[in-house]
N, C-alpha and C positions, 0 to 999 in steps of 0.2 A: 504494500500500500504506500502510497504517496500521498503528502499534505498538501495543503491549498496552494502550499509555496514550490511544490514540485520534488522536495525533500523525502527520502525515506523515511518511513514512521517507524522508529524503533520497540516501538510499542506492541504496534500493529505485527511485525517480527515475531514477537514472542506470541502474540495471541495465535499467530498460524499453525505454530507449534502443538503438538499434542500435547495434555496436561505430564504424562509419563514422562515425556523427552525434555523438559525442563528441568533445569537446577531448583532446589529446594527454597533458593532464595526468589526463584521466580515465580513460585507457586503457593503462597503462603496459603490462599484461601485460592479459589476459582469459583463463581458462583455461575449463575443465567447469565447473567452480563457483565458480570464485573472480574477483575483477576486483581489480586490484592501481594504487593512484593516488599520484600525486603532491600529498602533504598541502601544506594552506595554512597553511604552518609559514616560520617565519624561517629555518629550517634547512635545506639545500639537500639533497636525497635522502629526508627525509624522506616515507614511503612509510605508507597504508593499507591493507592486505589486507582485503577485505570477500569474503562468499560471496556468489552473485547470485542467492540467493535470500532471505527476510525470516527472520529467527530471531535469536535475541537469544541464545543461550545454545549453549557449546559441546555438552552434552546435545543437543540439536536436533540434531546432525550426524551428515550419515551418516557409513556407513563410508571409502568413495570421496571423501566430502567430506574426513576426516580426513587421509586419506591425504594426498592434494591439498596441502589446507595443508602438511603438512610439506615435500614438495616445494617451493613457491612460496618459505617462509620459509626454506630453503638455498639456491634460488639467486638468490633477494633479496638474503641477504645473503652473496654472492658477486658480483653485480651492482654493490652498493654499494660493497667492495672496489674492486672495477674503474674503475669511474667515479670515484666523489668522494674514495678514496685512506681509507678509513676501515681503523683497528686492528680493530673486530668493529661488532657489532651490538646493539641492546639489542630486544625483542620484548616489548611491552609489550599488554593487554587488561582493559579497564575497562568499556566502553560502559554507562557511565552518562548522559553527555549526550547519546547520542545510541542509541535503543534498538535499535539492528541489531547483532549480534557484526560487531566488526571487533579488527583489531589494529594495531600502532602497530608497523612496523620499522625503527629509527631509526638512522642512520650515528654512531659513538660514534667520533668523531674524536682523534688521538693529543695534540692542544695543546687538548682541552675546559677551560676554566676549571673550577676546582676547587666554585665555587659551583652548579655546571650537571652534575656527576656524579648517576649513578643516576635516580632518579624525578625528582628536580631539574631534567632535561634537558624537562619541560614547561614551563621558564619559555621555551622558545623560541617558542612555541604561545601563551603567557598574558602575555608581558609585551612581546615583541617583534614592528617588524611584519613582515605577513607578505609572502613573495615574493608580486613579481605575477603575473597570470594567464600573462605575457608569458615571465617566468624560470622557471614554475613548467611550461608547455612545453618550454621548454630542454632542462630536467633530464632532463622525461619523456623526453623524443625519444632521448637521449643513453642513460638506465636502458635503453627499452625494444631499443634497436638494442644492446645488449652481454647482452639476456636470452637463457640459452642456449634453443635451437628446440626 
């Protein structure tokens, strides 16, 4: 698949993929519509909600899609609770670098540094590196075995 801008969707890559043939960090959840992954963030939990189909725009969604997402994005962050011990959640949606809607559900941990609150919480993504392939299975393994059935 290609974006509006004529770019590959990297996104849309992974959704072509059988859920099998995927790395663990790429498959945290898969639902009707949505595929839920383990971001290549410094930050441990941190999670992208993508729909598996190509749209760039929550306009685009169906209804069933809508729904979905809200589902996914409560027991995300219910999941993240459980696992990495996090206070709440932040839900964040931009996709400008990358032109597929997705969303950003980020564990908003209780000792965050005070320079890394709010939107700030992308310098974990921009300035620091990121887990490897290897921890970044971990996570997922651990998210996707505590995802309620």
């Amino acid at each position: 698949m290609t974006t509006s801008t004529g770019a590959a969707c990297a996104l849309c890559t992974g959704n072509e993929a059988s859920t099998e043939e995927l790395p663990p960090r790429e498959r945290v959840h898969v639902g009707a519509g949505w595929r839920v992954i383990a971001h290549r963030s410094a930050l441990p939990g941190w999670m992208l909600v993508a729909p598996r189909r190509h749209v760039e725009s929550m306009a685009e969604l169906t209804g069933s899609e809508a729904a979905e997402l809200g589902e996914i994005l409560r027991a995300g962050s219910q999941v993240l609770a459980d696992v990495v011990g996090c206070e709440r959640t932040y839900v964040m949606q931009f996709s400008e670098g990358m032109r597929h809607l997705h969303f950003s559900l980020v564990p908003r941990m209780a000792d965050l540094p005070a320079e890394r609150l709010g939107a700030k919480i992308g310098a974990y993504n921009a300035q620091d590196e990121p887990l490897d392939e290897t921890a970044r299975d971990e996570i997922a393994g651990r998210l996707a075995a505590s995802w309620p059935a």
